[in-house]
N, CA and C atoms as a LAMMPS dump frame, in Angstrom:
ITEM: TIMESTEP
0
ITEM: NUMBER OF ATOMS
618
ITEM: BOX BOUNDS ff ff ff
-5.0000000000000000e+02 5.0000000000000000e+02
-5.0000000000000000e+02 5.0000000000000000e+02
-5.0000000000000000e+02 5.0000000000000000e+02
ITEM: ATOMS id mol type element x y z
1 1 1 N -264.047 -141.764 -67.007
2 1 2 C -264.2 -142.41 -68.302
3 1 3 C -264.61 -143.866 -68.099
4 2 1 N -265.368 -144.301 -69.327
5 2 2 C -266.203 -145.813 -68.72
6 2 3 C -265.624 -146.375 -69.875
7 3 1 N -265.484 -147.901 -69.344
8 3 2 C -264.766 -148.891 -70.605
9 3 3 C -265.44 -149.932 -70.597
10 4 1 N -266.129 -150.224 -71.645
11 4 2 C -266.845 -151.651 -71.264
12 4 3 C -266.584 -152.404 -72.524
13 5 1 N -266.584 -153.379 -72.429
14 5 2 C -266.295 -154.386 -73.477
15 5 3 C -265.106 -154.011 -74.477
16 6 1 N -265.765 -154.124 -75.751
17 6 2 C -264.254 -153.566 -76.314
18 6 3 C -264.481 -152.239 -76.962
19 7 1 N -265.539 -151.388 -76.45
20 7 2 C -265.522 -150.246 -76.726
21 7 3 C -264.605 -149.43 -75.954
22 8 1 N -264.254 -148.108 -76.044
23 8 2 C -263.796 -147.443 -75.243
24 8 3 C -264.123 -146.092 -75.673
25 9 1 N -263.725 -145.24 -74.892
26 9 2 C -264.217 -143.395 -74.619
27 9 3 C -265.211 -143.524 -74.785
28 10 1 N -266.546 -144.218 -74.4
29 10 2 C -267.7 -143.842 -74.173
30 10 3 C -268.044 -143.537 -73.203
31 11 1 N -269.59 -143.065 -72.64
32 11 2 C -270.272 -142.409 -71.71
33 11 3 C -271.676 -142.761 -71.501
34 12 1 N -272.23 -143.862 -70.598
35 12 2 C -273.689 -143.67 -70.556
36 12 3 C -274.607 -142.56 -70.155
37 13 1 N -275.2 -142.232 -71.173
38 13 2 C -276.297 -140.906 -71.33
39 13 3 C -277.775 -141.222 -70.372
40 14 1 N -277.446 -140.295 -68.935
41 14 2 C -278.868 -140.406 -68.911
42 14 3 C -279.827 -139.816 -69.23
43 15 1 N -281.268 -140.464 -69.42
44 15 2 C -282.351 -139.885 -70.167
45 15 3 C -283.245 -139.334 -68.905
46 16 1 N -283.921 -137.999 -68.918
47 16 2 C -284.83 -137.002 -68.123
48 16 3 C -286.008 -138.229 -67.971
49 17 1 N -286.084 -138.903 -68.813
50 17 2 C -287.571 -139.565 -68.213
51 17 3 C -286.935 -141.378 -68.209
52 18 1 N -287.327 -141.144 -66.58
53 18 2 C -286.52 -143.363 -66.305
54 18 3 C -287.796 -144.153 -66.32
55 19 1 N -287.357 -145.199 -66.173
56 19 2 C -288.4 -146.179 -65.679
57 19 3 C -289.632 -146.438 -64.735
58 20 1 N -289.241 -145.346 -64.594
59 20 2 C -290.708 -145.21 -63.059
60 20 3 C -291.567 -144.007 -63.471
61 21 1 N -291.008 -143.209 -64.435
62 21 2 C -291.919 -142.5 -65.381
63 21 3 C -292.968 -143.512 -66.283
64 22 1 N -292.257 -144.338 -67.327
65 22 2 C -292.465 -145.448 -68.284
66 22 3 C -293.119 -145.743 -67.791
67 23 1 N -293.329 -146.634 -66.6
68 23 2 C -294.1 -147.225 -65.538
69 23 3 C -295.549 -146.555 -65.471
70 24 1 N -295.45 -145.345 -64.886
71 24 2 C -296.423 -144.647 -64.778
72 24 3 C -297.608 -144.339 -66.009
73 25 1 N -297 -144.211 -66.908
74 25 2 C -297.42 -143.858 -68.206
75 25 3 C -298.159 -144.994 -68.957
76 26 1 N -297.398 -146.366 -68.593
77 26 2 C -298.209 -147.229 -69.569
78 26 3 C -298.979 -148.283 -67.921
79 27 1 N -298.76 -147.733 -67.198
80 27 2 C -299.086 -148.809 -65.835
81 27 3 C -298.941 -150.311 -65.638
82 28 1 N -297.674 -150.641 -66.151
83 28 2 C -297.487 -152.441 -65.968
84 28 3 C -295.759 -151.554 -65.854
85 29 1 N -295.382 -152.76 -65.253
86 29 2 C -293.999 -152.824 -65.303
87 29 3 C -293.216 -153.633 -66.325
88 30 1 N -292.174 -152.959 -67.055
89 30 2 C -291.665 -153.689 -67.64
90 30 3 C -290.918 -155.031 -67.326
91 31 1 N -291.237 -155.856 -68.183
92 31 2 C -290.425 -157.399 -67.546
93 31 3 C -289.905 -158.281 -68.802
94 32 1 N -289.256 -159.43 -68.651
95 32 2 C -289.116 -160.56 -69.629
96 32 3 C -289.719 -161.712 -69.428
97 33 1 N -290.4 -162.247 -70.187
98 33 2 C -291.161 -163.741 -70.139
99 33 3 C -289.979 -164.534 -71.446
100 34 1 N -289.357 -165.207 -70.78
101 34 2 C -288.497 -165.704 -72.031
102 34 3 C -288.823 -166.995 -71.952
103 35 1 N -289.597 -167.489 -72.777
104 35 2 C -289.779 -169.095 -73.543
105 35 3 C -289.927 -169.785 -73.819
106 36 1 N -288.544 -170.957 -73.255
107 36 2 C -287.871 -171.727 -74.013
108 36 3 C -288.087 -173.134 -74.17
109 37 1 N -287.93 -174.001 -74.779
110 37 2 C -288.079 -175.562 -75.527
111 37 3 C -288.052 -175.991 -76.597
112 38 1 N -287.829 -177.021 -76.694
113 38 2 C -287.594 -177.74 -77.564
114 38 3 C -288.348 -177.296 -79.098
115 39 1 N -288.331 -177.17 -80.481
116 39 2 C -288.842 -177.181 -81.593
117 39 3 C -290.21 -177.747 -81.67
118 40 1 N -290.824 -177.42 -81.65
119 40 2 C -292.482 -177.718 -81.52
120 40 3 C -293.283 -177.738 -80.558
121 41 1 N -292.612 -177.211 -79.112
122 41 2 C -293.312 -177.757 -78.119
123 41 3 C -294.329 -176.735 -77.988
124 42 1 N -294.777 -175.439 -78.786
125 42 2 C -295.393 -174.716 -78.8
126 42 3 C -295.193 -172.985 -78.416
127 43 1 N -293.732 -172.723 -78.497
128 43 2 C -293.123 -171.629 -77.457
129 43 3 C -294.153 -170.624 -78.572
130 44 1 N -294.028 -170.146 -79.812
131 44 2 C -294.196 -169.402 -80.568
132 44 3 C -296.104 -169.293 -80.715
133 45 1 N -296.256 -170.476 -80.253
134 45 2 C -298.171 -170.183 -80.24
135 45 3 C -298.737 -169.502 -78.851
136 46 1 N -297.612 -169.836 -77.759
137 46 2 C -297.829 -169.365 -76.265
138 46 3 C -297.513 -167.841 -76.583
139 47 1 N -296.698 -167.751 -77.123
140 47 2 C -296.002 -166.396 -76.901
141 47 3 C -297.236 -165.463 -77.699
142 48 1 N -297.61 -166.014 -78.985
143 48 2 C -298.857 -164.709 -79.593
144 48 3 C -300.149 -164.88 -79.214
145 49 1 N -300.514 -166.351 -77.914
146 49 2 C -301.322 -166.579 -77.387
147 49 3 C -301.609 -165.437 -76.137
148 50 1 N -300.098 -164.902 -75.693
149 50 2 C -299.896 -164.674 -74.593
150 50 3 C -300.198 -162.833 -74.887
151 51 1 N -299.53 -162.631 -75.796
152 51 2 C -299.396 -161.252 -76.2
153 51 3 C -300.942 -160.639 -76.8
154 52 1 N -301.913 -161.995 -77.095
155 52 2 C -303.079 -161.296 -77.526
156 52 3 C -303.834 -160.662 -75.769
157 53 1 N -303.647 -161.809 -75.348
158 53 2 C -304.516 -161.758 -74.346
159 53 3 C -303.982 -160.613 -73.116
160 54 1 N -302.655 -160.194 -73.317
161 54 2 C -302.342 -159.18 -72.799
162 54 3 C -303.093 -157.324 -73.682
163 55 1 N -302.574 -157.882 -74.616
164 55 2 C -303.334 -156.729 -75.697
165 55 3 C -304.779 -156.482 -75.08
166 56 1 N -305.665 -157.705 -74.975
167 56 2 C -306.988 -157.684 -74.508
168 56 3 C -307.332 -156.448 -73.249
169 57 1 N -306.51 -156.912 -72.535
170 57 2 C -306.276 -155.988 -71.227
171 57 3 C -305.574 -154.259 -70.723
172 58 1 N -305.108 -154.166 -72.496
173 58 2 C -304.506 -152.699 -72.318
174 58 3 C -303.182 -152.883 -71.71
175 59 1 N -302.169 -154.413 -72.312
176 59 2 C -301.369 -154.052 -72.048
177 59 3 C -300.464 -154.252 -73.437
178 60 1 N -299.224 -153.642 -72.826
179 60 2 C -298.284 -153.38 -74.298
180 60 3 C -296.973 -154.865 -73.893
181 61 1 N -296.689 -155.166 -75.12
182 61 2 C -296.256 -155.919 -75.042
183 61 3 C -295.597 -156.353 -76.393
184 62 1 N -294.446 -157.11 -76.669
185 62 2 C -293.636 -157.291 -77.937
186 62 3 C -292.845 -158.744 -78.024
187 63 1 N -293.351 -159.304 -79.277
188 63 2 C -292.467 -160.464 -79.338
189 63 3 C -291.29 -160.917 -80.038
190 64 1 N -289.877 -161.261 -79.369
191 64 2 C -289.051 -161.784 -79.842
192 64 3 C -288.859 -162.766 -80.16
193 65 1 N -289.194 -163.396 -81.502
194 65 2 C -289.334 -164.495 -81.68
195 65 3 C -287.976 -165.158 -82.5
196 66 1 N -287.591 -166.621 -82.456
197 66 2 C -285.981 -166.767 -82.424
198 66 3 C -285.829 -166.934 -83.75
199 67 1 N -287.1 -167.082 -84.79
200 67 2 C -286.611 -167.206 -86.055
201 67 3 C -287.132 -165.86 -86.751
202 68 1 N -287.817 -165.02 -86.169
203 68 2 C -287.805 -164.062 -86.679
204 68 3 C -286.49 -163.15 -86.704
205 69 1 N -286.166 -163.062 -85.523
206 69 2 C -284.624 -161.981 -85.255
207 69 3 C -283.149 -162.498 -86.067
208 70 1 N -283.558 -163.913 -86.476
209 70 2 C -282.777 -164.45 -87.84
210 70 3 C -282.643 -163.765 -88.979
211 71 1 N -284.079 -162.534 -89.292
212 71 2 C -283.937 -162.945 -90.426
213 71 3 C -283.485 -161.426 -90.501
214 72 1 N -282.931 -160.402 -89.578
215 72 2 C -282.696 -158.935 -89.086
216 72 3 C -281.315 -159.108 -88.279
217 73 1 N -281.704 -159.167 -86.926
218 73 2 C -280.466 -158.734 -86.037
219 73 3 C -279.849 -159.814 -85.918
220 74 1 N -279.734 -161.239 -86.118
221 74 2 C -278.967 -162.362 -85.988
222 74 3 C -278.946 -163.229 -87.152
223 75 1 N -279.226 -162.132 -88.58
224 75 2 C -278.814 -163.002 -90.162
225 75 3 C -277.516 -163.622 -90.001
226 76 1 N -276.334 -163.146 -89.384
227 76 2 C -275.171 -162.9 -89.794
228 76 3 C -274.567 -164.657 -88.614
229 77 1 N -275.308 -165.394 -87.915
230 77 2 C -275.038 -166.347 -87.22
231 77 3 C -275.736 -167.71 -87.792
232 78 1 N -274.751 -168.77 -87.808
233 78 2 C -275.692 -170.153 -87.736
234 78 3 C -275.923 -170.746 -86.344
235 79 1 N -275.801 -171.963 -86.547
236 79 2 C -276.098 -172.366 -85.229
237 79 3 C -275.13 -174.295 -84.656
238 80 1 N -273.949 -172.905 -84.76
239 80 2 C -272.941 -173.693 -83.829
240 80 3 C -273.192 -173.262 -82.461
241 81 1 N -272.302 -173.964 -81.814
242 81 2 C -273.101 -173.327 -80.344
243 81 3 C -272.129 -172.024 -79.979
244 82 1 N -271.318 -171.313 -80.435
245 82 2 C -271.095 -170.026 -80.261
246 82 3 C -271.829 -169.022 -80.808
247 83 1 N -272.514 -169.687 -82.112
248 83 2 C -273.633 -168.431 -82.629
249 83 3 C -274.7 -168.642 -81.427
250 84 1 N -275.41 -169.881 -81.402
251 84 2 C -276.182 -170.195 -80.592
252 84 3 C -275.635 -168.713 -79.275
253 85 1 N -274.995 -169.197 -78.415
254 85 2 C -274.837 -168.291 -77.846
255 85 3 C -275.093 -166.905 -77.391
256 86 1 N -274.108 -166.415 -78.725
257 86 2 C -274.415 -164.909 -79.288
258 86 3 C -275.81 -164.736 -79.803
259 87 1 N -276.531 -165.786 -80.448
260 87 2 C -278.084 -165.439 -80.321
261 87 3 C -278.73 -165.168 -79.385
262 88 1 N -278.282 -165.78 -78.303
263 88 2 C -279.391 -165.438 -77.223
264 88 3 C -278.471 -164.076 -76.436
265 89 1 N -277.275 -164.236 -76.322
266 89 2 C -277.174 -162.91 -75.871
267 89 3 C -277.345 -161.196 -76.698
268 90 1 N -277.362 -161.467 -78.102
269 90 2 C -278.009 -159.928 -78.677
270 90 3 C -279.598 -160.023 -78.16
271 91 1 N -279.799 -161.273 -78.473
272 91 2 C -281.638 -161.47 -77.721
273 91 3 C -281.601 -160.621 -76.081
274 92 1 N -281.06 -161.356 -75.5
275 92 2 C -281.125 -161.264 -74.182
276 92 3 C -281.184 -159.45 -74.062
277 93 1 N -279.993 -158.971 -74.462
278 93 2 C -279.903 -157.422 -74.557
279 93 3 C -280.828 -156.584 -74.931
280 94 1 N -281.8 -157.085 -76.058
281 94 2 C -282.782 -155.975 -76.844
282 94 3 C -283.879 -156.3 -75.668
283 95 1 N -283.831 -157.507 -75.408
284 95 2 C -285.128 -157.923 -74.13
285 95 3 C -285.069 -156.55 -73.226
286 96 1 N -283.746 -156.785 -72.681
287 96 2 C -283.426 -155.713 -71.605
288 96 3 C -283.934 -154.427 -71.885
289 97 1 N -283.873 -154.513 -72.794
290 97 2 C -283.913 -152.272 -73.28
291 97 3 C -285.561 -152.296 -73.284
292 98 1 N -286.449 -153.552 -74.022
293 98 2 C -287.808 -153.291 -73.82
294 98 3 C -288.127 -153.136 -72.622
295 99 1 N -287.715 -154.36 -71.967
296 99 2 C -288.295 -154.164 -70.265
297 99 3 C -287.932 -152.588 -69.63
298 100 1 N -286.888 -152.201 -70.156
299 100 2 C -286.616 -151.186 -69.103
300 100 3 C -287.532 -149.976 -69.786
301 101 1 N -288.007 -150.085 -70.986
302 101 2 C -288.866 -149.169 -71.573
303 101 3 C -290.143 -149.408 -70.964
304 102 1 N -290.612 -149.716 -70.219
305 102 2 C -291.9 -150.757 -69.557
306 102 3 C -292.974 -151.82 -70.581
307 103 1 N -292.441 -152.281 -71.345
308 103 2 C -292.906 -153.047 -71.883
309 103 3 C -292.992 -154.899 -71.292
310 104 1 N -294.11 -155.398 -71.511
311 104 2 C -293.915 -156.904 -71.467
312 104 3 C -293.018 -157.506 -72.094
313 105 1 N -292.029 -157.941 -72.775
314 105 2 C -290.86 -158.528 -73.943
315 105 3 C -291.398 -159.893 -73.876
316 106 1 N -292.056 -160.587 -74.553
317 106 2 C -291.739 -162.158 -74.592
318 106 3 C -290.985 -162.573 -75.828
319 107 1 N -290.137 -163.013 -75.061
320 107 2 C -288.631 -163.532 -76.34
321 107 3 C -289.079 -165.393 -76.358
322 108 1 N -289.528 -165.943 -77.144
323 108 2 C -289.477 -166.932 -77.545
324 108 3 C -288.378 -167.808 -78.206
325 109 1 N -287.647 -168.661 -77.698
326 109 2 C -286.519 -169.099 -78.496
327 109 3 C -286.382 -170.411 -78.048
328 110 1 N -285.545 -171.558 -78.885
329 110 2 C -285.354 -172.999 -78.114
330 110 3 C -284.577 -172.339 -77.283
331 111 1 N -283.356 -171.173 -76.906
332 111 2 C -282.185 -171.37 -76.267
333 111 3 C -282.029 -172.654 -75.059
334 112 1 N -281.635 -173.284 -76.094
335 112 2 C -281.08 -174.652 -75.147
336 112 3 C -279.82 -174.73 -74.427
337 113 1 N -279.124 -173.805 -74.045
338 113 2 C -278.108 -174.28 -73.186
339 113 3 C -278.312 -173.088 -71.659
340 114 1 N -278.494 -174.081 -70.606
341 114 2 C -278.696 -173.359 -69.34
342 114 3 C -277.485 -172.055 -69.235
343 115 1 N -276.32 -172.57 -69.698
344 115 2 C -275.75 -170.992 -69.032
345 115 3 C -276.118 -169.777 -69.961
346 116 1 N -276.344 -169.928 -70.893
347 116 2 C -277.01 -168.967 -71.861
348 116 3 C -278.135 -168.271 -71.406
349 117 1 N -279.453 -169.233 -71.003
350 117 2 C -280.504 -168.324 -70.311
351 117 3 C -280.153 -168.301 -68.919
352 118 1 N -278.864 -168.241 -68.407
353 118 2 C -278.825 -167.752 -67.038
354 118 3 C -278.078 -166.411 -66.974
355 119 1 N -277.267 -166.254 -68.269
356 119 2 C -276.583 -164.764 -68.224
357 119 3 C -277.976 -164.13 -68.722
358 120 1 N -278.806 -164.16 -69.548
359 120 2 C -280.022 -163.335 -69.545
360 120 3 C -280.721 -162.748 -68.536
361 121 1 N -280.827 -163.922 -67.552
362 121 2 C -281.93 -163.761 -66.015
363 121 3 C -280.766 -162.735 -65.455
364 122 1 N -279.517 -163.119 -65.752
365 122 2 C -278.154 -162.152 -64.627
366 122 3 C -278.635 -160.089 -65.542
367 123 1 N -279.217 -160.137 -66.833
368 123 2 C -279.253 -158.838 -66.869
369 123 3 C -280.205 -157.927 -66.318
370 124 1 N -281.604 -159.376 -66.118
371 124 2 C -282.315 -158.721 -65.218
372 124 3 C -283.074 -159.67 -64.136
373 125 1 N -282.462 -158.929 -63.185
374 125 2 C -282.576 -159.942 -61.935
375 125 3 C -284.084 -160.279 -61.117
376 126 1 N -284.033 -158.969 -61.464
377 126 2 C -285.784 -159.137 -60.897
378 126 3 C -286.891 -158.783 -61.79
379 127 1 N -286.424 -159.25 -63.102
380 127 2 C -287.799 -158.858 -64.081
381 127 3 C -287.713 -160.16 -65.092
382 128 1 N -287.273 -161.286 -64.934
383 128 2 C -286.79 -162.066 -65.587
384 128 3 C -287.932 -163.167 -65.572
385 129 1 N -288.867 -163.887 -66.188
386 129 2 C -289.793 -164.926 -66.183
387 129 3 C -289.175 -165.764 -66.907
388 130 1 N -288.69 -167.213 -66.736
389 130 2 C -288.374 -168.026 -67.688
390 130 3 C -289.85 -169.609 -67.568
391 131 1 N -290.561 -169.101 -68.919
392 131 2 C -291.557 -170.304 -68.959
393 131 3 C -290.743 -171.582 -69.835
394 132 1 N -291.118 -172.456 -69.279
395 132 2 C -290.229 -174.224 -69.37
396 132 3 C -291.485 -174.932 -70.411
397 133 1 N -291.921 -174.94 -72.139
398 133 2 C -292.456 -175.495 -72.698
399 133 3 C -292.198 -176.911 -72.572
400 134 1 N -292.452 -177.66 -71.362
401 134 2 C -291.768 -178.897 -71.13
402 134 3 C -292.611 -179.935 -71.533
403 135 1 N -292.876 -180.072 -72.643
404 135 2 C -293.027 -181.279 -73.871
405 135 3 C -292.156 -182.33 -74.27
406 136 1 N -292.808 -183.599 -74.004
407 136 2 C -291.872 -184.669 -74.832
408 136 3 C -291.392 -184.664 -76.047
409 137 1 N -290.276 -184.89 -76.293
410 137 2 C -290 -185.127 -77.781
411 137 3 C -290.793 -185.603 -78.5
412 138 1 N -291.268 -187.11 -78.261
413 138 2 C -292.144 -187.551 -79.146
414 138 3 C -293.099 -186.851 -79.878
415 139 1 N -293.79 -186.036 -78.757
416 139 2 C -295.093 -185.314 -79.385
417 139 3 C -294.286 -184.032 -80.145
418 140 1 N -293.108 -183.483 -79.702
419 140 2 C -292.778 -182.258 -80.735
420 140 3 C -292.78 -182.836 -81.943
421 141 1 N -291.706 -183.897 -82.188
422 141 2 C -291.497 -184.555 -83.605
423 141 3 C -292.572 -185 -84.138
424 142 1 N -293.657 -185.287 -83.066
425 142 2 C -294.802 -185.859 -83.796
426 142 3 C -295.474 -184.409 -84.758
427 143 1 N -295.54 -183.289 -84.098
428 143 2 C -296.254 -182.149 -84.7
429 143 3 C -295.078 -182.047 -85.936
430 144 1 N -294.111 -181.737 -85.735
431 144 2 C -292.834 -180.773 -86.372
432 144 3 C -293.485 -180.104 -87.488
433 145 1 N -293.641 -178.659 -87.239
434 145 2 C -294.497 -177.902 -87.789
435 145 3 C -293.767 -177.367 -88.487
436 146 1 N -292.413 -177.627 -88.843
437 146 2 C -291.559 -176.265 -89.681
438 146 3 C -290.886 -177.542 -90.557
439 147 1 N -291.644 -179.087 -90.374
440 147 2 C -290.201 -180.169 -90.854
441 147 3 C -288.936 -180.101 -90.71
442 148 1 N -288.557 -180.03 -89.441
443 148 2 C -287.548 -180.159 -89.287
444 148 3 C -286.833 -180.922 -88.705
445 149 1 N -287.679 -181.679 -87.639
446 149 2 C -287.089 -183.633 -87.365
447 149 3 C -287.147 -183.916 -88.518
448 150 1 N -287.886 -183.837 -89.036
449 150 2 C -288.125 -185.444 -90.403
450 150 3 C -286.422 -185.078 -91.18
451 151 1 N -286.104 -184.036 -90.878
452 151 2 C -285.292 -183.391 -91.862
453 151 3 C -283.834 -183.858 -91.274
454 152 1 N -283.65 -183.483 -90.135
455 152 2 C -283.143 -184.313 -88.837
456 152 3 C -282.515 -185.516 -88.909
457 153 1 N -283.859 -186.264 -88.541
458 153 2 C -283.838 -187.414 -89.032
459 153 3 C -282.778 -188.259 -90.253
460 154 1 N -282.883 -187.489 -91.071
461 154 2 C -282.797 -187.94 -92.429
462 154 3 C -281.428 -187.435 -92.752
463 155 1 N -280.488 -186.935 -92.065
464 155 2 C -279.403 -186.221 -91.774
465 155 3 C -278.929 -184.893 -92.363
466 156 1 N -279.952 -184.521 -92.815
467 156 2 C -279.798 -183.564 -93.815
468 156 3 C -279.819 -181.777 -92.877
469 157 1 N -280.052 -182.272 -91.813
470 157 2 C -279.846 -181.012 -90.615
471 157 3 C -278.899 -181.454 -89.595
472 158 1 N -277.732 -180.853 -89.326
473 158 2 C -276.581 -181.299 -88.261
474 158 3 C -276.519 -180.529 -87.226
475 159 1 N -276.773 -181.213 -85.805
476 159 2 C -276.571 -180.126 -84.645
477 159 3 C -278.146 -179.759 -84.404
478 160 1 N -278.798 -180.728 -84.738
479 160 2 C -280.249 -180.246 -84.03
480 160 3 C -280.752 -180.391 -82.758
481 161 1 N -281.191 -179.824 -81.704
482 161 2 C -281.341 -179.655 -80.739
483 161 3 C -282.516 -180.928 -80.584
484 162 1 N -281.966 -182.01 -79.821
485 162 2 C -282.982 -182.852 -79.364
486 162 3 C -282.676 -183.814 -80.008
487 163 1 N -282.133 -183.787 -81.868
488 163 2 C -281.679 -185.273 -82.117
489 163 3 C -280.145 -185.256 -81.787
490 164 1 N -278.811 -184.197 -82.646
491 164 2 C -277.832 -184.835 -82.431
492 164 3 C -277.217 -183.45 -81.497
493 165 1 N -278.093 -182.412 -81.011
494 165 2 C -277.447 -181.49 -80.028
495 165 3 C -278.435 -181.471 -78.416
496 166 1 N -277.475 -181.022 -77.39
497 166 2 C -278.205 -181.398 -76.429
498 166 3 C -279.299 -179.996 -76.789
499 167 1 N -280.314 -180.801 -75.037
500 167 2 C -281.457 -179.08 -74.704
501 167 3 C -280.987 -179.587 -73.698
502 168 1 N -280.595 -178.65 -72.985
503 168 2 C -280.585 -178.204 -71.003
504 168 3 C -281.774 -177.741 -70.804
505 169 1 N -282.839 -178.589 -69.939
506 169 2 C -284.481 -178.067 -69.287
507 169 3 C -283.101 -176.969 -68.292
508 170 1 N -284.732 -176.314 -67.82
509 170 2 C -284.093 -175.152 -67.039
510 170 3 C -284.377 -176.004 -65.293
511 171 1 N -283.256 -175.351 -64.795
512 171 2 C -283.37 -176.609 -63.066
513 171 3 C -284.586 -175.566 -62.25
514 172 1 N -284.501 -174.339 -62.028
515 172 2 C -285.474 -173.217 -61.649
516 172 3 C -286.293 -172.225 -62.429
517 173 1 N -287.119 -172.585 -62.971
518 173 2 C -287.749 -171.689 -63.873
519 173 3 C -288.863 -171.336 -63.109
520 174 1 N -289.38 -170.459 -63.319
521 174 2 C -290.685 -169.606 -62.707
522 174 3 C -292.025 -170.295 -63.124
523 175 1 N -291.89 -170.985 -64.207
524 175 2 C -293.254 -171.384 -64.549
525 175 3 C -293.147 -172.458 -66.062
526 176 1 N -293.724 -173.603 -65.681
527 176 2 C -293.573 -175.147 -65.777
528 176 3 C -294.813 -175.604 -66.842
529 177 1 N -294.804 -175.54 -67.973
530 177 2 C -295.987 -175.926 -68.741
531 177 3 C -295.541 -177.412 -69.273
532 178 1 N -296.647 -178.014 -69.199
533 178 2 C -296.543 -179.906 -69.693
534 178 3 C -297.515 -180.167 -69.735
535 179 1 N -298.117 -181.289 -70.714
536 179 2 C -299.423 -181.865 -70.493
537 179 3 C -300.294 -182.377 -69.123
538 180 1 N -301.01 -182.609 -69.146
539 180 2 C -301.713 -182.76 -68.292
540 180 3 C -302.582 -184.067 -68.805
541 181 1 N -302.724 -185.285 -67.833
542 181 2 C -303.215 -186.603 -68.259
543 181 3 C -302.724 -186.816 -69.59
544 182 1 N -301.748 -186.723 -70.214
545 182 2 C -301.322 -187.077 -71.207
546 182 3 C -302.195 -185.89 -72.937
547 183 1 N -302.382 -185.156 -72.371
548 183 2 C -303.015 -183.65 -73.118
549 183 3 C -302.52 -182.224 -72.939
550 184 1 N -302.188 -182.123 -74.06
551 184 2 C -301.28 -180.466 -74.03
552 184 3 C -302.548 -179.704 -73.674
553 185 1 N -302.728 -178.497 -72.462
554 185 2 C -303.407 -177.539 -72.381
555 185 3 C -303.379 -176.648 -73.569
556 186 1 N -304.781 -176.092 -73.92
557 186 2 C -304.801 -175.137 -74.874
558 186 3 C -304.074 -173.717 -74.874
559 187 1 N -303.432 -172.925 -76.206
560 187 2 C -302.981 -171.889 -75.734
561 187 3 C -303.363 -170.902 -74.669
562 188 1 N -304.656 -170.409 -74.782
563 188 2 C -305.387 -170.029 -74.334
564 188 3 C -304.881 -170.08 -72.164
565 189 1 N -305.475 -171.916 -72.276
566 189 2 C -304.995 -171.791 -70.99
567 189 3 C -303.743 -171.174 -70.677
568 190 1 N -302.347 -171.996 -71.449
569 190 2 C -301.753 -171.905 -70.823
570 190 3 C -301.068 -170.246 -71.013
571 191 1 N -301.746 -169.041 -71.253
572 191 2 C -301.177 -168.074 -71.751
573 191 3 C -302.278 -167.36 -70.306
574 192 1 N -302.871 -168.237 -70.38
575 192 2 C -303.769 -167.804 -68.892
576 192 3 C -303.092 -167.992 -67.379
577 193 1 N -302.123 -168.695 -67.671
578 193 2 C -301.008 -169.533 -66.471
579 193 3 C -300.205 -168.356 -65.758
580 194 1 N -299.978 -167.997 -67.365
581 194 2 C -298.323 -167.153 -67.478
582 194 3 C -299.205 -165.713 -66.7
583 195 1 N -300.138 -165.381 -67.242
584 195 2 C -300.886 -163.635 -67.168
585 195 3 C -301.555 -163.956 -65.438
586 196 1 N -301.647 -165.025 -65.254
587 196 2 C -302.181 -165.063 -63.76
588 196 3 C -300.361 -164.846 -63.056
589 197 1 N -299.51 -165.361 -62.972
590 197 2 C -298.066 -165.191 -62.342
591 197 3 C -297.947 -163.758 -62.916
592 198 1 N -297.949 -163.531 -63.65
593 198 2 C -297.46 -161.627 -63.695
594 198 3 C -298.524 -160.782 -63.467
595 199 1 N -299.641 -161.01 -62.984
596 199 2 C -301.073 -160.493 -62.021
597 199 3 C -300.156 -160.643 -60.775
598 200 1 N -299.959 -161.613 -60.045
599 200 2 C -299.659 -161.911 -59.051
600 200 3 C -298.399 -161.621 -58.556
601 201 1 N -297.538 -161.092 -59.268
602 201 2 C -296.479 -160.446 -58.827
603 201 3 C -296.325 -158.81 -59.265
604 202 1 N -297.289 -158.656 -59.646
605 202 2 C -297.489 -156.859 -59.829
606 202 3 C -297.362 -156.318 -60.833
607 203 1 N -296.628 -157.046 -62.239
608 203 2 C -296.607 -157.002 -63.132
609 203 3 C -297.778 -155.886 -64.424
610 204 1 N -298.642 -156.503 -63.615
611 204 2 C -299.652 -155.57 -65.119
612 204 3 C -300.251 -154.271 -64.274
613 205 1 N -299.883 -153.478 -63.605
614 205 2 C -299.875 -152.414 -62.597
615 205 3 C -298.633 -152.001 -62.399
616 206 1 N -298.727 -150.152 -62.536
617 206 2 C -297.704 -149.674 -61.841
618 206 3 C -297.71 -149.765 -60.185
């Protein structure tokens, strides 16, 4: 008998067709590209930048995006840092089940606190991509595409990530996006960055 969490008398069911079937069938391996930064730094334009240009190529691929899964599987949380939390870990989990379905998953989210996206990378150890939208503040607040510094600002939002809550950058991430001479690379490129590192590690091939 298996006990996990606070369930009990359950049983994991295995399924006749695993992952190396999946594999076979759609020919990429399933993985996670998760992210993360700061509010504007562009995670959500990389991510459908990223997913077209995979599409382009015949591959499958799905995005978790952090204000979309708000408005479905994580209505029921704000964003103290225990929801925070629990956001990224129901995130982290559905990631898991795509990847293991062989899908690409790119989960887009600020998740700003390092131990949060490190129990994610712990569910999957070797399929785990964490991209670092590593943008200055200035220029996010300068875009703020949803108003939400100005809003910030103005105190009328409490606990915002970057004015009065921390962001933890990630210390090891797989892949490092920032301007260049003082110029954000285009989506394009940088969705070209990400699809060259999962070329190169075997990713879009069974």
């Amino acid at each position: 008998m298996s006990t996990m969490g606070n369930s009990t008398n359950i049983f994991w069911q295995e399924s006749p067709v695993g992952k190396l079937e999946r594999r076979k069938l759609l020919n990429q391996k399933g993985c996670v590209v998760w992210i993360t930064g700061l509010s504007g730094s562009g995670k959500s334009t990389l991510a459908c930048s990223l997913s077209w240009e995979l599409h382009t190529r015949g591959k499958l691929s799905y995005i978790l995006d952090g204000d979309n899964v708000r408005h479905g599987l994580n209505k029921d949380l704000g964003f103290k840092a225990e929801d925070r939390t629990e956001n990224i870990r129901r995130v982290g989990e559905v990631a898991k089940l795509f990847a293991d379905a062989g899908l690409i998953c790119i989960a887009s989210l600020i998740s700003p606190y390092g131990k949060d996206r490190d129990a994610c990378r712990a569910m999957l150890p070797d399929a785990f991509i964490e991209v670092f939208m590593n943008m200055p503040l200035a220029l996010c607040e300068e875009r703020d595409p949803k108003g939400l510094y100005k809003l910030a600002r103005a105190g009328k939002i409490k606990g915002f990530t970057g004015i009065d809550d921390p962001y933890e950058p990630p210390l090891n991430c797989e892949i490092e996006l920032n301007q260049k001479d003082g110029v954000c690379p285009t989506p394009s490129a940088m969705a070209g960055e990400v699809i060259t590192y999962l070329e190169d590690k075997g990713y879009l091939q069974d």
